[in-house]
N, C-alpha and C positions, 0 to 999 in steps of 0.2 A: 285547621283543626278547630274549628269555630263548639266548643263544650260552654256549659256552664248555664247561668243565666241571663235571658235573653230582657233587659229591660224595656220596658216600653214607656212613654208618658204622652195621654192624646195621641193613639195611636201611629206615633210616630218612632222607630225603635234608638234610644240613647245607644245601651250598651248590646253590642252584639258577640257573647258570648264572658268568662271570665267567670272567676267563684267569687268575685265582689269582698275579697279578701277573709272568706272562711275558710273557714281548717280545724282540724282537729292541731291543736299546741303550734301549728303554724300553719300558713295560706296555702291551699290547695295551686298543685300546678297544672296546667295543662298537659293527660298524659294518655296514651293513646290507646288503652284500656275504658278508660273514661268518654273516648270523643262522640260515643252516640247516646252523652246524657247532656239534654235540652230540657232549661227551666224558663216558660214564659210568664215575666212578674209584666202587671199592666196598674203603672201608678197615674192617679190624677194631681192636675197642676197642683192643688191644692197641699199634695205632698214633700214639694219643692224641700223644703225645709230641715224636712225630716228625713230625707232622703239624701241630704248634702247634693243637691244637682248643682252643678259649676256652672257657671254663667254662659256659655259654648251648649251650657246642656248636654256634656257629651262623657260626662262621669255618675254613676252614682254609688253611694256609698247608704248599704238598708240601714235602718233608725234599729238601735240598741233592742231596742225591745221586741223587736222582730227576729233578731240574729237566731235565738235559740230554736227559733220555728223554720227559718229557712237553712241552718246548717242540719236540723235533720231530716230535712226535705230533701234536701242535695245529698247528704249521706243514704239516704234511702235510694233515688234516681241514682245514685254513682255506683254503688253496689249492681243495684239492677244492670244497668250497664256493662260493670265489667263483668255480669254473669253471662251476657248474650254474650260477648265479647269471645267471653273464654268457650263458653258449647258451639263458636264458630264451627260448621265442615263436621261435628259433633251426629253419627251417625242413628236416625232416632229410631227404635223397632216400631216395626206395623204387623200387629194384628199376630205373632206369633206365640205361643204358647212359651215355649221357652226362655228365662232372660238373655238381653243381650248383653253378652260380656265384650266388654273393651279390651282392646291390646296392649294399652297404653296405660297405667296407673301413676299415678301421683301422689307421691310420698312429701312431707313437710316436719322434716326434723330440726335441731339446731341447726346443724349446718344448713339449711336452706334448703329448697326444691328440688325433689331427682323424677325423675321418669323411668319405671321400671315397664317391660315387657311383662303383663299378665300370663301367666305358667296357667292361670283357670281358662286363658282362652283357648278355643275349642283346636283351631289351625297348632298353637305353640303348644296343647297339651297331647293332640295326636304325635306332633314332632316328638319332645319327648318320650313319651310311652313307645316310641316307634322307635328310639334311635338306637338302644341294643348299649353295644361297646364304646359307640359314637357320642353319647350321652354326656362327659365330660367335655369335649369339644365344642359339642353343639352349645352345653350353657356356659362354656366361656367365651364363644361368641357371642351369644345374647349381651353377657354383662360388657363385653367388648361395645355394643351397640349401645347399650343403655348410658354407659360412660362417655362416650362420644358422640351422643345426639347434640348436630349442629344448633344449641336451643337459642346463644346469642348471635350466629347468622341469623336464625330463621324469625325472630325479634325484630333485628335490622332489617331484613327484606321486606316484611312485613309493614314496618313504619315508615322507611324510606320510601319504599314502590307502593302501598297503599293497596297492595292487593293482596288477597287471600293463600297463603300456600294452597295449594292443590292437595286435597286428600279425599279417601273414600272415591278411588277409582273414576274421580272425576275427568274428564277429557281422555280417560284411557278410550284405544280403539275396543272395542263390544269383542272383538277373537280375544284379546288380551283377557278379559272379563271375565269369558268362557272359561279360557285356559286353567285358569286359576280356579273356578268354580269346578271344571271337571276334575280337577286334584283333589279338592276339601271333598266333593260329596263319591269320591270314588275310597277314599281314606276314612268314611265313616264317620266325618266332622258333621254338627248339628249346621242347620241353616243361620247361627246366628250367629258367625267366626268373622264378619265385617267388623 
């Protein structure tokens, strides 16, 4: 998980990756929200100095007066990062007149991050309005699901296996796709229930 800045001096690369000990109150660490942010700094010899390069050439440490310029450079590129990070599989609309409402909302209270089932989306708002006497059930399975979405398995699979959950009917077989689309639009659901 090579993140951070990528030093160079005569283009030859010192340091390959690391926040070169910036941080916000203490040093950034390498975290996996972060790993598609790449900063290439290209210093000349003549910076040796100021740059603290170790004799190896295989450390550098940026000169004080630069610090305030590359921690908010990093802070900028990190953010940017962990924004593609997070609209990973992030479903985008094309061309339709309608918004698209997500299924998924993210709430951030004290107690920390939950994942609710959007009740505005088009699929879980036909469900409801549709479910009669069933209506209690059906939203305590919702909150049932919302409470026990696997968020730190799917964290871990994610970091460890370095691959993408699957979502937005990716790898589904095209009958299964069907299936489901002839539900939503035989129920009267807008096109934009993905």
């Amino acid at each position: 998980m090579q993140q951070g800045f990528y030093v160079y001096r005569n283009a030859r690369l010192l340091v390959a990756g690391g926040w070169l000990g910036l941080g916000q109150g203490r040093s950034w660490t390498r975290e996996e929200a972060h790993r598609l942010a790449r900063i290439r700094i290209d210093i000349p010899n003549s910076a040796d100095a100021d740059w603290k390069i170790d004799i190896r050439k295989s450390t550098a440490r940026p000169p004080v007066a630069l610090r305030k310029q590359l921690l908010n450079l990093a802070e900028d590129i990190r953010q940017r990062a962990r924004r593609v990070f997070a609209h990973r599989g992030r479903i985008v609309q094309v061309g339709g007149k309608e918004p698209l409402i997500e299924a998924w909302q993210t709430e951030q209270s004290h107690g920390g991050m939950r994942y609710r089932i959007s009740e505005e989306h088009p699929a879980v708002k036909a469900v409801l309005e549709s479910a009669g006497p069933l209506l209690p059930q059906i939203r305590a399975m919702l909150r049932v699901i919302e409470e026990t979405v696997p968020v730190q398995r799917i964290w871990l699979d994610t970091t460890e296996g370095k691959e993408v959950p699957r979502t937005g009917f990716v790898g589904e077989a095209p009958t299964e796709v069907v299936a489901v689309l002839e539900v939503m639009f035989r129920n009267n659901t807008s096109d934009s229930f993905i």
